[in-house]
TIFIGU-198895 format. One record per residue (C-alpha): residue number from 0; x, y, z. Coordinates in Angstrom, 3 decimals. Each point is the difference from the previous one (the first is absolute). Example, Ala and Ser with C-alpha at 12.3 -4.5 7.8 and 13.67 -1.06 7.14 Angstrom:
TIFIGU-198895
   guro          X          Y          Z
      0     12.300     -4.500      7.800
      1      1.370      3.440     -0.660
end
This chain:
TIFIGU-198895
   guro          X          Y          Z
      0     60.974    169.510     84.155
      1      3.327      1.324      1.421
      2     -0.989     -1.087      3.633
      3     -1.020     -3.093     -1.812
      4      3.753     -0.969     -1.285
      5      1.645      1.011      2.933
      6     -2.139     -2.226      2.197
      7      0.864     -2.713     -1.850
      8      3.989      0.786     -0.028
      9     -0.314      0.255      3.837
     10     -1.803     -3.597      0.303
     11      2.830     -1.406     -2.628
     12      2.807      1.221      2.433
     13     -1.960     -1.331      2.611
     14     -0.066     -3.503     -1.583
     15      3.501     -0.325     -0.751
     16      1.070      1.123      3.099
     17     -2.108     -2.894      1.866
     18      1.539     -3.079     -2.989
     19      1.238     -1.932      2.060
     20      4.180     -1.181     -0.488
     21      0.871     -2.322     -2.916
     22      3.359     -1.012      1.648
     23      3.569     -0.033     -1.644
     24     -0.728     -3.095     -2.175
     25     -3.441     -2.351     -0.624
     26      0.176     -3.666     -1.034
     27     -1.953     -3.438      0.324
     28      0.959     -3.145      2.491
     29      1.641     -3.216     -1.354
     30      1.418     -2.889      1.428
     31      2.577     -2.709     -1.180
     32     -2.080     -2.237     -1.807
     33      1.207     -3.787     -0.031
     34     -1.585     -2.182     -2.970
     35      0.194     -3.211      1.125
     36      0.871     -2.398     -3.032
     37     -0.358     -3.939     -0.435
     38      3.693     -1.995     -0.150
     39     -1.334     -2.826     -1.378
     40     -2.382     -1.677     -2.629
     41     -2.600     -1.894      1.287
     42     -3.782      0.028      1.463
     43     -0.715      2.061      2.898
     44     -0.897     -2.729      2.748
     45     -0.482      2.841      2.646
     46     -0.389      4.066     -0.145
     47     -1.289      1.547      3.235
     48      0.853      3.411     -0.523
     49     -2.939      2.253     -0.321
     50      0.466      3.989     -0.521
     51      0.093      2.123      3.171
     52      1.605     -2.836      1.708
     53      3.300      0.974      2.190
     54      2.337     -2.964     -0.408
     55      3.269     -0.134      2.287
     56      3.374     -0.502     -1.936
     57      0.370     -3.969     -0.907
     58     -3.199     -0.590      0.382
     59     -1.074     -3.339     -2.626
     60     -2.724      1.558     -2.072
     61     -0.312     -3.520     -3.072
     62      0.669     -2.706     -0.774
     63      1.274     -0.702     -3.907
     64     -0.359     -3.586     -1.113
     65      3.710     -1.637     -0.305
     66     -0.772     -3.363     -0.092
     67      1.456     -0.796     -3.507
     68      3.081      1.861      1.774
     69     -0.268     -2.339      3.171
     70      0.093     -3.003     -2.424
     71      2.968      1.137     -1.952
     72      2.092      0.535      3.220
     73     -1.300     -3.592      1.644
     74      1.380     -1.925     -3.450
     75      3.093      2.002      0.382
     76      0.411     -1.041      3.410
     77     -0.437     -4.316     -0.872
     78      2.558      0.964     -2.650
     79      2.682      1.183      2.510
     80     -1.106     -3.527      1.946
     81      0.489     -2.142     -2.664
     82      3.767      1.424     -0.764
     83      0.569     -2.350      3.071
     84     -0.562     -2.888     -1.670
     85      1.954      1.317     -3.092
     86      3.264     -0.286      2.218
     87      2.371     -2.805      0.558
     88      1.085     -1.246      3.282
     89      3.673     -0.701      0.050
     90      0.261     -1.869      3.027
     91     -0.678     -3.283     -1.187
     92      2.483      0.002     -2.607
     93      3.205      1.731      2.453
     94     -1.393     -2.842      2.848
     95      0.903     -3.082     -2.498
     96      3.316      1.762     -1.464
     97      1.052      1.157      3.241
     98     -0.648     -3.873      1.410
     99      1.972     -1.160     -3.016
    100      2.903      2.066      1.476
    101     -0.213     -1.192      3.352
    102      0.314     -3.807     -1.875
    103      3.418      1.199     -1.821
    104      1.603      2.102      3.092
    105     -0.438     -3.302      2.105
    106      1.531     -1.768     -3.102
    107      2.986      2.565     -0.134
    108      0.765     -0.606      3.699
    109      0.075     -3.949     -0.327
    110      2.220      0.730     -2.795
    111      2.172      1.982      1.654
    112      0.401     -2.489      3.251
    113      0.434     -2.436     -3.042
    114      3.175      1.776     -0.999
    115      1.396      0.696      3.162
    116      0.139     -3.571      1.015
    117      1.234     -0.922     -3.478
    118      2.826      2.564      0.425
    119      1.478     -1.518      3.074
    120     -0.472     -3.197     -1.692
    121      2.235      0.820     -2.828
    122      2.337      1.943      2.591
    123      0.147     -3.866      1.677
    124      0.106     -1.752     -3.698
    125     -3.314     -1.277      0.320
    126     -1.720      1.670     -2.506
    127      1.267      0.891     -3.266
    128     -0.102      3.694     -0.982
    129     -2.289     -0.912     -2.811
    130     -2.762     -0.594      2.284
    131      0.711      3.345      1.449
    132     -0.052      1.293     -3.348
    133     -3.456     -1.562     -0.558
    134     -1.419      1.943      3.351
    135      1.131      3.283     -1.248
    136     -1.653     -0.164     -3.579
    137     -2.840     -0.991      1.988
    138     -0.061      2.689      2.487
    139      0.778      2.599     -2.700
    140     -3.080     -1.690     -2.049
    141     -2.257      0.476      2.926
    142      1.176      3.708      0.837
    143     -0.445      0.840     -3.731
    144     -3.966     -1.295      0.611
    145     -0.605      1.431      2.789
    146      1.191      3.617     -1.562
    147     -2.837     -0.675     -2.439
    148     -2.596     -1.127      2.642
    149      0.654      3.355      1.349
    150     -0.396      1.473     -3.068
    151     -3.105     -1.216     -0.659
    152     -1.262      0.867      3.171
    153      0.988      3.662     -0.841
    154     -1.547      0.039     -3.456
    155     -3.260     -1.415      1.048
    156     -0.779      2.747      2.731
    157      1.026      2.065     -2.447
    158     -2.004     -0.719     -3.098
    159     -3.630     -1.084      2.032
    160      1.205      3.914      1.954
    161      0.149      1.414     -3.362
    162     -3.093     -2.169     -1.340
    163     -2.030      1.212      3.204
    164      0.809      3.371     -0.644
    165     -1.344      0.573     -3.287
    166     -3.180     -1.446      1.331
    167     -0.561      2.185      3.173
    168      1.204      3.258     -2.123
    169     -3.455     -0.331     -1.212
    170     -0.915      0.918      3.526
    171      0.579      3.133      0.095
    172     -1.912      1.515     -2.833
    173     -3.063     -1.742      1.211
    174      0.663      1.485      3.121
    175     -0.299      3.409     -1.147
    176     -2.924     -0.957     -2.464
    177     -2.248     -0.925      3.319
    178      1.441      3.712      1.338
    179     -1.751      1.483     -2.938
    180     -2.703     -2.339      0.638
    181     -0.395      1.021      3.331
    182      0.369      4.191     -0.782
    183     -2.862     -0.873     -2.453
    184     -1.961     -1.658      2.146
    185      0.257      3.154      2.599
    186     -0.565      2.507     -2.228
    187     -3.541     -1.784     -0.522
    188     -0.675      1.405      3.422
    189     -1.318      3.675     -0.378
    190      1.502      1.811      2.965
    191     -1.223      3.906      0.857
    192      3.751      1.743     -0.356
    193     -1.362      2.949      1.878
    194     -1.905      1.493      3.102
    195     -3.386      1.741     -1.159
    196     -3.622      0.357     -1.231
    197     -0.909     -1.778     -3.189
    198     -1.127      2.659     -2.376
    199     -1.036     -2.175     -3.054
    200     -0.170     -3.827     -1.140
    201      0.296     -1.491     -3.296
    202     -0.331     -3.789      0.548
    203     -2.460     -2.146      1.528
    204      0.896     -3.554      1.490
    205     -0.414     -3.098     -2.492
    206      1.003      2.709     -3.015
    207      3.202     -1.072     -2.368
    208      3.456      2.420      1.502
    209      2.600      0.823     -2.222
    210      3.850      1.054      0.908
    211     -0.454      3.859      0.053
    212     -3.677     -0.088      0.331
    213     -1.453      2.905      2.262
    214     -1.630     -2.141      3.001
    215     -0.767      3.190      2.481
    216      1.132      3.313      0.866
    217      1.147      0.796      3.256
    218      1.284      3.332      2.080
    219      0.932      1.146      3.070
    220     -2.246      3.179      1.293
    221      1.868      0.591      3.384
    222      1.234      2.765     -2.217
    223     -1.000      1.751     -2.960
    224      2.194      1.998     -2.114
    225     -1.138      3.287     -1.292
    226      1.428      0.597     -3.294
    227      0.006      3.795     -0.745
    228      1.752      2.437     -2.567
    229      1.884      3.451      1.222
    230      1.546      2.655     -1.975
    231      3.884      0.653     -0.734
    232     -0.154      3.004      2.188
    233     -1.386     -1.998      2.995
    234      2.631     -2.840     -0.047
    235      2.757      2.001      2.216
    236     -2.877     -0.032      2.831
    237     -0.323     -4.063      0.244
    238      2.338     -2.787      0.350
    239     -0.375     -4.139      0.952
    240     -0.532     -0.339      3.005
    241     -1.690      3.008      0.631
    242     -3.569     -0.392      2.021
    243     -3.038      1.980     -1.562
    244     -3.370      0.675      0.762
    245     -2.803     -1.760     -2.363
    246     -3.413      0.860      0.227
    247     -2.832     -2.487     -1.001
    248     -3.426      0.930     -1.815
    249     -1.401     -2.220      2.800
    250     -1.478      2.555      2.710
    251      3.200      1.821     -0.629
    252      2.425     -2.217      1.973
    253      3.512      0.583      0.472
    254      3.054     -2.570     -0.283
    255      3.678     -0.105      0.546
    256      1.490     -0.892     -2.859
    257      3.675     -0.661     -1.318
    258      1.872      0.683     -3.396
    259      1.079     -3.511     -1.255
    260      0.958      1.442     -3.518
    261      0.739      2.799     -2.291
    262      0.714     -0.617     -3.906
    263      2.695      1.044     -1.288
    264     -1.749      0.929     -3.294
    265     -2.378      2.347     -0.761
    266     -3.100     -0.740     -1.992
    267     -2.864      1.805     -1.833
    268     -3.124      0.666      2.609
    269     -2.182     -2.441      0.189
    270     -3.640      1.663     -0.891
    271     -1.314     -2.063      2.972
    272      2.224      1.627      2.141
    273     -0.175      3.425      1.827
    274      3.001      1.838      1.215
    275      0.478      3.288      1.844
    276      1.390      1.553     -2.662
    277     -2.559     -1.671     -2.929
    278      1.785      2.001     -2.999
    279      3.127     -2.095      0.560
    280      0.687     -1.708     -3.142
    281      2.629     -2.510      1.990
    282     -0.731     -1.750      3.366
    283      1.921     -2.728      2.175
    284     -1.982     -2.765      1.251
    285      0.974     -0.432      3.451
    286     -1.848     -3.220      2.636
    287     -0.731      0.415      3.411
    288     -0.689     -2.838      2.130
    289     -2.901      0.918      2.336
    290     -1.107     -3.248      2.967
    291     -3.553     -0.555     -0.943
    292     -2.865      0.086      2.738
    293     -2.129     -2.445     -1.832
    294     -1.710      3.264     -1.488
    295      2.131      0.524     -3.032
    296     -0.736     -1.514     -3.406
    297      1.892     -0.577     -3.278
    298     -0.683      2.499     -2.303
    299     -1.310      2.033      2.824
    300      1.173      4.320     -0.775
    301      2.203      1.981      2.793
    302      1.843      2.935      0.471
    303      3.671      0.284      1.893
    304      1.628      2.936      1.419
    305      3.694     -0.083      0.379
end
């Protein structure tokens, strides 16, 4: 019985001897998940996406009906055209007030030959100074008309400007309506905002979208982040930046990997979670971004060494 228990103590050594390295710090892969989200209200005319798809970034991916939209802007648009005919042309008006000077600045300079003569006439006694007299009330008469014929010519640009104005100030506000119009009408277009595989999808074309309703999710698995936890007393031995070793549970591959972040909090360990030192009651979750071969999963367990 004695030979019996230290046989067995010899083969426990043995065992632990041969366990094979845990590593500093164990985790699971993740990626930056995108969820794709409907910007408009409408019918879904077109979907295409399908999950494992890889889509390029600004790739068109649906369709959302907008043709109630489309409608809106095109009445908004014969609006603008009709302000046109709203408007007053001022031309023909100035053209008969401006011909009606013309008339009275002919009449002024007959008037003022008129006196002229009749001034040497009364220099030579041949003409009294009452007719004189007469051509000065006359040409004062005249000036004083065609002071208000300029007037007038003034005032009526002024009030069909002002008249014109407060129709085409309408303008502008339709202006921006067929902007909004026209933002509406693109966000109808679903556009993939990212590079990557499609993990899931939650619409199907001809279905009913909603603003903020999930249409597909999306990532990009050039690289994987492994999101581990490590122990107060191991933070002095990593930093951002720093490169690391990560070993897959797939045929026991090895990757370069980087440190992308370290919290700055510490947190209670997750029971999913292993650590080197596993009696830790506080760990820091630190992410490593390791370029994936096309053999890592999400969700898939490794181990890093720093």
């Amino acid at each position: 019985m004695k030979h019996f228990q230290i046989l067995s103590i010899v083969l426990l050594l043995a065992s632990c001897s041969g366990k094979k390295d845990e590593g500093d710090a164990a985790g699971y892969f993740e990626a930056d998940e995108v969820i794709v989200s409907a910007q408009q209200n409408g019918q879904l005319l077109s979907f295409t996406v399908k999950e494992g798809d890889s889509l390029h970034k600004g790739a068109v991916v649906g369709q959302i009906d907008v043709t109630g939209i489309s409608l809106q802007k095109e009445q908004v648009k014969a609006s603008i055209t009709a302000l046109s005919e709203k408007t007053t042309n001022v031309q023909p008006q100035l053209v008969l007030i401006q011909k009606q000077l013309v008339v009275q600045e002919a009449q002024l300079k007959q008037l003022l030959h008129e006196k002229q003569r009749t001034e040497n006439l009364v220099k030579a006694d041949a003409a009294t100074p009452k007719q004189l007299d007469d051509l000065n009330a006359q040409i004062d008469q005249l000036q004083q008309q065609m002071n208000v014929t300029r007037q007038q010519l003034t005032v009526n640009a002024t009030n069909v400007a002002t008249q014109n104005r407060g129709v085409l100030s309408e303008k502008t506000p339709l202006e921006k309506s067929i902007a909004q119009f026209d933002d509406q009408i693109r966000k109808g277009v679903v556009v993939n905002p990212i590079a990557g595989t499609v993990l899931a999808r939650y619409a199907l074309e001809g279905e009913m979208a909603a603003i903020g309703k999930p249409l597909y999710k999306i990532a990009n698995l050039d690289t994987l982040l492994l999101k581990a936890y490590v122990t107060g007393a191991q933070l002095p031995q990593i930093k951002i930046g720093q490169p690391v070793q990560v070993m897959s549970d797939v045929e026991n591959k090895t990757y370069k990997g980087v440190i992308s972040q370290i919290s700055d909090k510490s947190e209670f360990t997750p029971k999913t979670i292993q650590t080197k030192e596993e009696r830790a009651n506080l760990v820091y979750a630190i992410k490593i971004r390791v370029p994936n071969d096309g053999y890592l999963k999400i969700g898939m367990y490794a181990t890093t060494k720093f």
